[in-house]
N, C-alpha and C positions, 0 to 999 in steps of 0.2 A: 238510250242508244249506247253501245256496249264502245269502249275505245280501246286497240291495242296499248296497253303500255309500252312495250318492250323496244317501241322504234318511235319516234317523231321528236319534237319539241318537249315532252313529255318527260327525258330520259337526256337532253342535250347535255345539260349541268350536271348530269352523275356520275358518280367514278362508275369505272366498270362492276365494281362489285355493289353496291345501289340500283345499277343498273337492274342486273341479275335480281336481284332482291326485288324489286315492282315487278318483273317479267313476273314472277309467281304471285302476283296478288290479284288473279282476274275474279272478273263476277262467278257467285258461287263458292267461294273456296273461302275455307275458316282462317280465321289470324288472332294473331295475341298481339296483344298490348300490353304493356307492364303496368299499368297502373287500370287500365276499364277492363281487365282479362279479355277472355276470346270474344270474336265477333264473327258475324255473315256478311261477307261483300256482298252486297245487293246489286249495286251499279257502278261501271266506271265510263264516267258523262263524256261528253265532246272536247271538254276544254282540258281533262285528267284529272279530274277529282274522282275519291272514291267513295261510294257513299255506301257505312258499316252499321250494321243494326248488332251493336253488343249490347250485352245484358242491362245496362245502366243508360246508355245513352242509341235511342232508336233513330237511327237515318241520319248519322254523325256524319257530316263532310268533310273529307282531308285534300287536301293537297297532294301532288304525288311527292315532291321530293320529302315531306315530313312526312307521306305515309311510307316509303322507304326505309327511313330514318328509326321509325319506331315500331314499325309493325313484322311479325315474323309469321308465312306463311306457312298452316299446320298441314300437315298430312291427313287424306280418310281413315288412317287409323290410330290417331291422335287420340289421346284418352279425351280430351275435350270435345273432337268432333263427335266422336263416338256419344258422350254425353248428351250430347246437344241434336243429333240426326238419327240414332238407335238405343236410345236409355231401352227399353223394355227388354231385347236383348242381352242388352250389356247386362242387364239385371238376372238373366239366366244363365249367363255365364259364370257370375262371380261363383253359383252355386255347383254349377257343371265343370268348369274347367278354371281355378281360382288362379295356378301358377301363369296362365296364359293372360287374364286380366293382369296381374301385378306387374309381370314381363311388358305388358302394354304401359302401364303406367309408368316403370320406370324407364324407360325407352325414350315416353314422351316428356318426362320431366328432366331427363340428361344429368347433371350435377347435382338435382335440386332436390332428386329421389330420396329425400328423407325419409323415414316411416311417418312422419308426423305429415309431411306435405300428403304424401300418398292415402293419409288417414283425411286429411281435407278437402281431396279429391272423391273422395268415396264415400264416404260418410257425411251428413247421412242422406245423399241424391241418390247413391246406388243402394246402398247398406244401411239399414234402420241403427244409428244411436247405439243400444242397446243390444244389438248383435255382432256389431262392429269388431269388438275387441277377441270375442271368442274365432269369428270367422279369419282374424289375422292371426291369430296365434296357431292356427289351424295352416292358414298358409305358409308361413315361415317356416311352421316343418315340410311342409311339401317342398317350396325351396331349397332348402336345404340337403333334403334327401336328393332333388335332382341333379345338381352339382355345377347348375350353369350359373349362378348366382351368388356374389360376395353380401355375405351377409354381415354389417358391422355391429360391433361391443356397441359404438358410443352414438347415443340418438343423433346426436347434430350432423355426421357423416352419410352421403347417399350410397346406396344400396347401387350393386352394379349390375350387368349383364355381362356373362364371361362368354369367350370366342368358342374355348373348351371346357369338358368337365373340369373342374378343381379337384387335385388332389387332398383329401377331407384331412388328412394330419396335418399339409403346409395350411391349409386352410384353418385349421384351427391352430396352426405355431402362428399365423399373420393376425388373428385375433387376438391371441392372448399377447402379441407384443404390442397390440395397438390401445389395450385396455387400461383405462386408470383407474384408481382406486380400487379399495380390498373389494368392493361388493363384486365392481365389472370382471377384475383379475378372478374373484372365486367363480363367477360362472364361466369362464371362458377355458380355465385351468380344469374343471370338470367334462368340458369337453375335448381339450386335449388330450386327457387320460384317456377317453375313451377310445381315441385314434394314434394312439402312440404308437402301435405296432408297425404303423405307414410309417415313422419316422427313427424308432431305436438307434439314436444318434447320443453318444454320450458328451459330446461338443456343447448340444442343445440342448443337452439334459442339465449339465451345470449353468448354461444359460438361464433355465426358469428355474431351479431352484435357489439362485444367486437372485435373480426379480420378485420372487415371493418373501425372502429373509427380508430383503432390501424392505418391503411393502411391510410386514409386518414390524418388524423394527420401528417404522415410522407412525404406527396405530397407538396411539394415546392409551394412557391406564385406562382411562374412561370410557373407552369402549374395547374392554378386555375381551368381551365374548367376540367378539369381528376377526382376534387376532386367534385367538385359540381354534375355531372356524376354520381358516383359512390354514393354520398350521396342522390341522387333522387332516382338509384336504392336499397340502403338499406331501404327509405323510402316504397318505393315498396312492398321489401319484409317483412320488419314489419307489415302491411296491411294485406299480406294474411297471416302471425305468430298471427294475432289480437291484436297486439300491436298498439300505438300509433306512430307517427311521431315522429322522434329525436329533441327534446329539446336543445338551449345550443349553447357553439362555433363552435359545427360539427354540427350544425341543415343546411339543405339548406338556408333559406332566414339569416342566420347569415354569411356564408360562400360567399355569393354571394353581388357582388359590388351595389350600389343602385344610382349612378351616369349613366347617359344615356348613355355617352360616353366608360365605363369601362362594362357596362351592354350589348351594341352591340357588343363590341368587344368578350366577352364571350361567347353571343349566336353562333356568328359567328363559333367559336370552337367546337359548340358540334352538333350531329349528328341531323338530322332535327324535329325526332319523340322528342328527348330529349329535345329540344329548347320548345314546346310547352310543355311539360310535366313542363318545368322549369319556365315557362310562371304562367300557373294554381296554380302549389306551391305557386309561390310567392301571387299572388290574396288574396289567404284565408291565410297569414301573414302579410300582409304586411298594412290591414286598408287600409284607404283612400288613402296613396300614391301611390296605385300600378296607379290609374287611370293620376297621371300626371311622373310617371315613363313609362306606355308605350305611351305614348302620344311622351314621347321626345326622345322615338326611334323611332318613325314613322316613320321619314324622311332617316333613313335608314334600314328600315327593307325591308327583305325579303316575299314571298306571304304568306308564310308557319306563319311567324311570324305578318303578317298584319292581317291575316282571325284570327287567335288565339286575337289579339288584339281587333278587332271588334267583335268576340263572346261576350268576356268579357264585352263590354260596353254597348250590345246588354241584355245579358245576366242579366245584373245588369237594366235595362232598362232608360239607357244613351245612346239610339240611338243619338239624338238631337247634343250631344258632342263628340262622335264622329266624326258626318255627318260635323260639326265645324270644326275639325282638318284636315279633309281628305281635306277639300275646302282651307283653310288654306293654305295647303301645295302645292296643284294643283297650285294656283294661284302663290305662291312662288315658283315653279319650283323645292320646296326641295325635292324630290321623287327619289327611286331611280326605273331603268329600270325594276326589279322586281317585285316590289311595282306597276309600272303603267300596267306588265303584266296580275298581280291579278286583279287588280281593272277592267280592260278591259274583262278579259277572266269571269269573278265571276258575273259581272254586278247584283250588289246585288242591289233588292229593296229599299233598304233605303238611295241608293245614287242615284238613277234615275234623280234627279235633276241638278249631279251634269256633265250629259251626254248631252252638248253643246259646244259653237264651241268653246270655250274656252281648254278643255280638246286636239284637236288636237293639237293647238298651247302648251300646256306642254308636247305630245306627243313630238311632233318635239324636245321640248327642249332636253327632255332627250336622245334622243338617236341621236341629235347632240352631245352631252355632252360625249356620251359613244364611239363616234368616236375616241378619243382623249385621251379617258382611256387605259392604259396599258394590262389592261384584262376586254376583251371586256365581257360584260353582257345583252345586246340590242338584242341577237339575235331572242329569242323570241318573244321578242316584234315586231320585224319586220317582223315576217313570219305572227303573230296575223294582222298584220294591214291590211295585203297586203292579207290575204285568208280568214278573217272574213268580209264578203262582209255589212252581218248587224252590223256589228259596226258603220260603218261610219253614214248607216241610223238614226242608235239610236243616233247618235250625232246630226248629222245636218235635219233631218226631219220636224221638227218646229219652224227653226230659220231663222231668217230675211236675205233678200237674200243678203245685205251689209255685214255679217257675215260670207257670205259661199263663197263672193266674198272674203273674206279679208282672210279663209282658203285655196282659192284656190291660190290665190299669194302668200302664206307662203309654201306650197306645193310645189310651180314650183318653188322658190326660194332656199329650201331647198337643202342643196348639201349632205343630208341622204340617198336619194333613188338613186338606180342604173336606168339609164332613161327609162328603157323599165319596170319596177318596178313603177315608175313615173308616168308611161300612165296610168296602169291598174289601179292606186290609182282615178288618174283623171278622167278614163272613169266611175267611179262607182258614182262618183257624176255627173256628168256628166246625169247619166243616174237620176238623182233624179233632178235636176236643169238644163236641157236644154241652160240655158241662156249664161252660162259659157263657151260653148261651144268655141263662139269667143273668149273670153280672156283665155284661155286655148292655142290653136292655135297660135294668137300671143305673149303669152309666149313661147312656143317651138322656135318658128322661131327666137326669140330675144339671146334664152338662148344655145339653142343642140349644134352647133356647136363651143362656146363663149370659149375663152381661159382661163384658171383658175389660176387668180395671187394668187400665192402661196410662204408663207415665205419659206426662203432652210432648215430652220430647221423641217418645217411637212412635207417640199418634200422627205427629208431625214428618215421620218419615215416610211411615206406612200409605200419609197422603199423598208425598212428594212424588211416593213409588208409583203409587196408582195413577198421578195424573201425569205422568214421564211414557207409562205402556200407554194411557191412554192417546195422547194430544204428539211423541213423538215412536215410541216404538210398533204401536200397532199403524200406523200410515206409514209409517218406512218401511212395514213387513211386507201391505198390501202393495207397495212400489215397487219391492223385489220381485214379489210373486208374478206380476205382472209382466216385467222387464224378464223371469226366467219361463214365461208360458209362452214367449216372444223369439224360445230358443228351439221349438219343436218337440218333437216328440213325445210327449212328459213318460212315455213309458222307462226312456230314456234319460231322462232330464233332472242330474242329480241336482242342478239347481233350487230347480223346481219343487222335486221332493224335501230337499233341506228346509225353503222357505215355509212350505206347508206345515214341517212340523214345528218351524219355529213358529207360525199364525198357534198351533195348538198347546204348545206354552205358554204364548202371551195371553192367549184369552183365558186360559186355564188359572195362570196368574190373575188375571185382571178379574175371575168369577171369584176366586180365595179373598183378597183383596176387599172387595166390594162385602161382600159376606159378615167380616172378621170386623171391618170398620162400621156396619150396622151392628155389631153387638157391640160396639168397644167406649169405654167411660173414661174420659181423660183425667187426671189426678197430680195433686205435686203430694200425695202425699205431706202434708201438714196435717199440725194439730194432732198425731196416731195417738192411741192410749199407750204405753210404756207397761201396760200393769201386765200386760198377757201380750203374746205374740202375734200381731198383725201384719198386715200389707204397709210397707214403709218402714219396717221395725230393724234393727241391726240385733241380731244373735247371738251372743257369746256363750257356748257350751266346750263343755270337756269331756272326754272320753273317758269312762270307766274303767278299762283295763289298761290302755294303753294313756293312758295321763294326758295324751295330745289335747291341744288346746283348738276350738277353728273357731272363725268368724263369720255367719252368713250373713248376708242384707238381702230383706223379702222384698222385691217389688214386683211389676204389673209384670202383666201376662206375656207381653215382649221384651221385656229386660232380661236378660240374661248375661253376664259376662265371668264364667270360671276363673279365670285369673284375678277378678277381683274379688270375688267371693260373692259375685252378686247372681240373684238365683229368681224363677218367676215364682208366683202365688202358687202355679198349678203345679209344680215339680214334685214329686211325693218324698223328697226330702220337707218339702215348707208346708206342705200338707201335715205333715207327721208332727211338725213343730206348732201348727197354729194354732190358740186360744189356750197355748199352755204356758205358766206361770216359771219366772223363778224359783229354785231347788228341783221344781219337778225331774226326774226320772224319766226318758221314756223312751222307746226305741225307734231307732231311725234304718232305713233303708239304704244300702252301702250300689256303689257301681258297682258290684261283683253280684246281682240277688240276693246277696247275704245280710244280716244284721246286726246293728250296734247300740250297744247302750250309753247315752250319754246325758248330762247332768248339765241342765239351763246356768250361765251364772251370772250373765249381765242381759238387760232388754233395754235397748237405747232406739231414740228416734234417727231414723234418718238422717244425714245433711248431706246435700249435694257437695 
């Protein structure tokens, strides 16, 4: 039996506002608790108890004056009741009209309206987990675009409902004065700029530019790229304030290192749009040096920062010096995987000459080189080589058949490509040069089935690698994949497509791998013979014209490190040298296709 609260014995002892507070707690209507959250008044009995079926505790008895005290009745469109009386709905809405659910949510949570609570509320009873994040970042632009909504910088602050639209520049000057730290201050300062025109106030202008000096001032050496970042975008927004660039200790090209080695390492740190934007500052500061400043980052710069490099020298009309640097470097091997991605995938005009058979063999170099690195960066480049069928044309199409023979042994030599990856490299010249035919054929039959002496220290990696894709990269791939076929469409679903093609690397890896490791014979190289040139041996020869002296060390099929002078079995430099003797004579194959004569003078054994 149902009892009025709002009059009798029930209500004597309460202030008036307790009072009021039980009038609204009848049977039927939802309430919160602070500690057993929302519940269903079921009953309110003869005597004034009210008895709650919330989620944790079904058919709880209260007292009225303690259910007063602690209970706050919710509204029918409480994001709670909602939850709890129409989910399925609610579940069509978030999709159909998303600003109208969050408006609901922040409504119902009052102060509390953090993104994180409203992320708790919703996820994942409304919102799957897994689509949650994309579906909110979706919303907040909608918010945002419709102006009835303070959207704050800092997660711990709730999210409000305004009475009127906001004006988006005070809305974004209330932002960036409420943000801490360079990361919050940089995102909030790029939205300011973009609504400045609402505010062209020069009062306000010395305001945030007086707040950004202030903020980077205070950024550690140690995190130099944050402050350089931050001083590119207050440049930015000076620009559209009509002001000039910052002058002085906090100017960019003051703040930023002017050493190549301390200058890539900074690029490397900032976001890729920012690296060129930090590129171009420096140009028009820096006079004459910027041109052998980016020159000595070439050799390891990225595409993003190679193409910005060559504008620049393009741009100033110093093609010629560039085209000097890029050859330069090809021929030295200094490049790194990225840098030969660009240069292959860009195939700009003004390096056409530099597309001979030469550029294979710095191919091959680098992404032997990136076998062997810790975090592989070659992938590109080897899907480039293997599906851009006119690449190889534009290399070898007008070069002498000695040349294309001398890429075709460096090819089958190569222990870079997976062998059936191999073929199709093969066949494609193959089809430009008929003649290779035969030496191609008996290359295979010498080489497919051939054991792979290998030190135990790269055998030891090569397994660390294979059982890393296996046991964690390949299950974290199928997890993505999953989680991005979870986002719809896939026609659409750049997630989705990303995962895929990274499932076709790792397996592609994990077929090489598997392949490479059934042929492969572990070794410390001991005991070698010293009397003739073998696997494990140190080389001491000299060069016949040019007196120069080098040092190579032959070992297994995955060693390889240029700067130390250490080279594999299969390289046709140690091909050239093997089973030959002290004083012998004989020639060797140079980076360039050309050749050298040089003269044995020491054969020592290895030592680690």
């Amino acid at each position: 039996m149902d009892t009025d609260l709002s009059s009798g014995s029930a209500t004597d002892s309460l202030s008036p506002a307790l009072a009021q507070k039980l009038s609204l707690l009848t049977t039927g209507t939802f309430c919160f608790h602070r500690s057993w959250g929302y519940g269903l008044i079921k009953e309110v009995t003869d005597d004034g108890r009210l008895i709650i079926d919330f989620s944790s505790k079904s058919g709880h008895a209260m007292q009225a004056q303690y259910a007063a005290e602690s209970l706050t009745a919710l509204a029918p469109d409480h994001i709670y009741v909602q939850k709890a009386t129409d989910l399925e709905n609610l579940k069509k809405r978030i999709a159909s009209d998303p600003v109208a659910v969050a408006r609901q949510c922040i409504l119902s949570l009052g102060d509390k309206a953090t993104a994180q609570a409203i992320a708790e509320e919703l996820s994942p009873s409304v919102i799957p987990a897994s689509a949650y994040k994309k579906w909110w970042d979706s919303c907040k632009r909608a918010l945002k675009k419709d102006g009835h909504f303070y959207i704050p910088s800092r997660k711990t602050e709730a999210l409000r409902v305004l009475d009127a639209p906001a004006a988006l520049g005070e809305q974004a000057l209330e932002a960036f004065r409420s943000a801490v730290g360079p990361k919050a201050i940089l995102a909030s300062l790029d939205t300011l700029r973009k609504y400045w025109s609402e505010l062209k106030n020069d009062a306000l202008a010395d305001e945030v530019l007086a707040a950004i000096n202030q903020t980077i001032a205070k950024i550690p050496r140690t995190q130099l790229a944050s402050a350089i970042e931050l001083a590119i975008a207050r440049d930015e927004f000076l620009t559209e304030a009509g002001r000039p660039k910052e002058q002085g200790p906090l100017s960019v090209v003051t703040l930023t290192p002017k050493t190549a080695d301390e200058f890539s390492e900074i690029l490397e740190e900032l976001p890729g749009l920012k690296q060129v934007k930090l590129m171009k500052s420096l140009k028009a500061d820096l006079g004459e040096y910027w041109s052998e400043l980016y020159v000595g980052i070439l050799s390891r710069a990225n595409g993003r920062v190679t193409e910005a490099i060559v504008e620049a020298f393009v741009e100033d009309g110093r093609a010629d010096e560039i085209f000097a640097a890029v050859n330069r470097l090809l021929r030295e091997r200094s490049i790194t995987c990225d840098f030969m991605f660009w240069f292959c995938k860009s195939r700009l005009d003004i390096f056409k000459d530099l597309f001979e058979p030469h550029l294979i063999m710095a191919i091959l170099s680098v992404l032997e080189a990136d076998q062997f690195s810790d975090y592989k960066k070659g992938t590109k480049l080897y899907e480039l080589i293997l599906s851009d069928k006119e690449l190889i044309s534009a290399i070898l199409k007008a070069a002498p058949f000695e040349d294309v023979r001398d890429v075709t042994r460096a090819i089958l030599l190569s222990p870079v490509f997976e062998e059936l990856d191999k073929r199709s490299l093969l066949a494609t010249i193959v089809k430009l040069f008929p003649e290779v035919q035969s030496m191609i054929i008996g290359g295979e039959k010498t080489t497919e089935d051939a054991a792979l002496i290998v030190s135990w220290e790269s055998l030891t990696r090569r397994k660390a690698e294979l059982e890393e894709i296996v046991n964690k990269k390949i299950p974290e791939n199928s997890k993505e994949i999953g989680i991005a076929r979870s986002y719809g469409d896939l026609r659409e679903n750049h997630e989705f497509k990303a995962a895929k093609e990274m499932q076709t690397v790792l397996m592609r890896r994990k077929a090489e791998l598997e392949q490479m490791l059934t042929r492969a014979q572990g070794t410390d190289f001991a005991n070698v013979d010293t009397k003739e040139v073998n696997i494990g041996t140190k080389v001491t020869f000299v060069d016949n014209e040019s007196k120069a002296v080098s040092t190579y060390t032959i070992l297994g099929a995955w060693d390889s490190d240029v700067q130390q002078g250490i080279i594999s079995y299969l390289t046709p430099v140690a091909k050239a040298l093997f089973k030959r003797e002290v004083g012998e004579v004989i020639t060797l194959p140079t980076e360039t296709a050309g050749e050298r004569k040089v003269t044995i003078q020491k054969i020592e054994a290895y030592k680690k």
